[in-house]
C-alpha positions as semicolon CSV with decimal commas, in nm:
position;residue;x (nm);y (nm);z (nm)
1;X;0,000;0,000;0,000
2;X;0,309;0,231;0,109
3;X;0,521;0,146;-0,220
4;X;0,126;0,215;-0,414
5;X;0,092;0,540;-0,281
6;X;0,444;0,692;-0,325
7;X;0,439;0,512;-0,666
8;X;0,079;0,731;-0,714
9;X;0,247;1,049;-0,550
10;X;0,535;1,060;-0,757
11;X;0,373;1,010;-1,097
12;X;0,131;1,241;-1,058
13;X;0,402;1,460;-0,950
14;X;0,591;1,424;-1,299
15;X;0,255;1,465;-1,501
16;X;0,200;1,806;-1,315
17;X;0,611;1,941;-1,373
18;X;0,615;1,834;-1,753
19;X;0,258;2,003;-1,792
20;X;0,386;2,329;-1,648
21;X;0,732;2,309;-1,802
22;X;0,543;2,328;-2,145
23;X;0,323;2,591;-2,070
24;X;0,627;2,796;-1,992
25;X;0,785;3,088;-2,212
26;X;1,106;3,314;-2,215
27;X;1,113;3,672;-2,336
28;X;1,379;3,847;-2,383
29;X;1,357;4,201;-2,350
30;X;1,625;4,497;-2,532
31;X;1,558;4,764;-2,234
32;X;1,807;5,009;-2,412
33;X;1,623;5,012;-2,753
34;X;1,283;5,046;-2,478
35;X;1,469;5,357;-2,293
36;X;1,536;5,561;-2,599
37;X;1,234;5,565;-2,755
38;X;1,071;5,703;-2,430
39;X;1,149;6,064;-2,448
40;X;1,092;6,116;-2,042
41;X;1,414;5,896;-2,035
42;X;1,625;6,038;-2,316
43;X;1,557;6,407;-2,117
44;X;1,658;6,287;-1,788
45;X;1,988;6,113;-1,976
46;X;2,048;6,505;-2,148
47;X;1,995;6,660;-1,808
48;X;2,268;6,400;-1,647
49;X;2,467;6,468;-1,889
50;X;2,459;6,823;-1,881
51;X;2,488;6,796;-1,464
52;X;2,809;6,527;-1,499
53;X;2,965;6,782;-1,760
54;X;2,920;7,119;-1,529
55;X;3,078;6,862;-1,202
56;X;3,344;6,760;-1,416
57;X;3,419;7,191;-1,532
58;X;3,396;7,220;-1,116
59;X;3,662;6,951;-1,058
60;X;3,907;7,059;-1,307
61;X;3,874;7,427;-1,233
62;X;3,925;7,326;-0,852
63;X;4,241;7,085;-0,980
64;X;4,362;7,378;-1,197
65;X;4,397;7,586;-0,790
66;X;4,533;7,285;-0,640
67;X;4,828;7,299;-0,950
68;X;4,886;7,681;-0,992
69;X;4,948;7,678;-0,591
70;X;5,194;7,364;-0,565
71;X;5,343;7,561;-0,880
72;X;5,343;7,861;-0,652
73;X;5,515;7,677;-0,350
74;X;5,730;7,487;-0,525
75;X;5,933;7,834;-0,656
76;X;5,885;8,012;-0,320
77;X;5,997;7,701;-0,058
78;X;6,336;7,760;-0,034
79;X;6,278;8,133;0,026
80;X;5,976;8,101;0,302
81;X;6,032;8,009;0,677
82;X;5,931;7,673;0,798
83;X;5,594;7,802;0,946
84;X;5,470;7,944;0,592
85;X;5,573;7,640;0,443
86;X;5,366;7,410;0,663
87;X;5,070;7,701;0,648
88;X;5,061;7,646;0,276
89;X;5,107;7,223;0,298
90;X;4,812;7,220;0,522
91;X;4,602;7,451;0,268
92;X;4,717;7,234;-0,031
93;X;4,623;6,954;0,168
94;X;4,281;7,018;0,269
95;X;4,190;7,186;-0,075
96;X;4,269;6,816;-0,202
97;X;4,089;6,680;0,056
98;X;3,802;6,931;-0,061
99;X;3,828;6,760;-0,406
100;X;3,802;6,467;-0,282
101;X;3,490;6,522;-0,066
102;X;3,337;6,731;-0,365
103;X;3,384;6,436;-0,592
104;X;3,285;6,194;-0,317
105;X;2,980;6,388;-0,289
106;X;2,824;6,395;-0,683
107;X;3,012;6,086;-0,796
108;X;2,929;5,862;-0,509
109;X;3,197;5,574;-0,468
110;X;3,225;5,489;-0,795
111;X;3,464;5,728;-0,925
């Protein structure tokens, strides 16, 4: 009776998984080709862009200050006083920290 049942059990079991397996379908979707014909999406991908390109102005103007000063110290060192010299090492250092932060902040930790 035992052997019957799970004989019973498991056939009916493989009827119901091969009936559902052919009912089954895949689709496969090209999201990219979805997202640029939807013109919501292709304005929030011009208004990134625009936002990426004005962070990336930001960064190099702020890297452009961060060069023309080391510039700066570099021809001045040997004539300032150890005090000055730290002053302007501790600037330099927190503008790059600044840089850092600022990119930290609108890149997140991908960049």
């Amino acid at each position: 009776m035992k052997k019957l049942f799970s004989f019973l059990f498991y056939g009916a079991l493989f009827c119901a998984a091969s009936g559902s397996y052919a009912q089954s379908r895949i689709a496969f979707i090209d999201a990219t080709k979805m997202v640029k014909r939807m013109p919501e999406a292709v304005d929030a991908e011009s208004r990134l862009d625009q936002l990426v390109s004005q962070w990336n102005k930001e960064v190099g103007d702020m890297e452009s200050i961060t060069s023309a000063s080391a510039t700066d110290f570099d021809r001045k060192k040997l004539i300032m006083t150890d005090a000055e010299r730290n002053a302007v090492e501790l600037d330099m250092g927190d503008l790059k920290k600044r840089i850092d932060q600022y990119r930290q902040d609108k890149y997140g930790a991908r960049r």
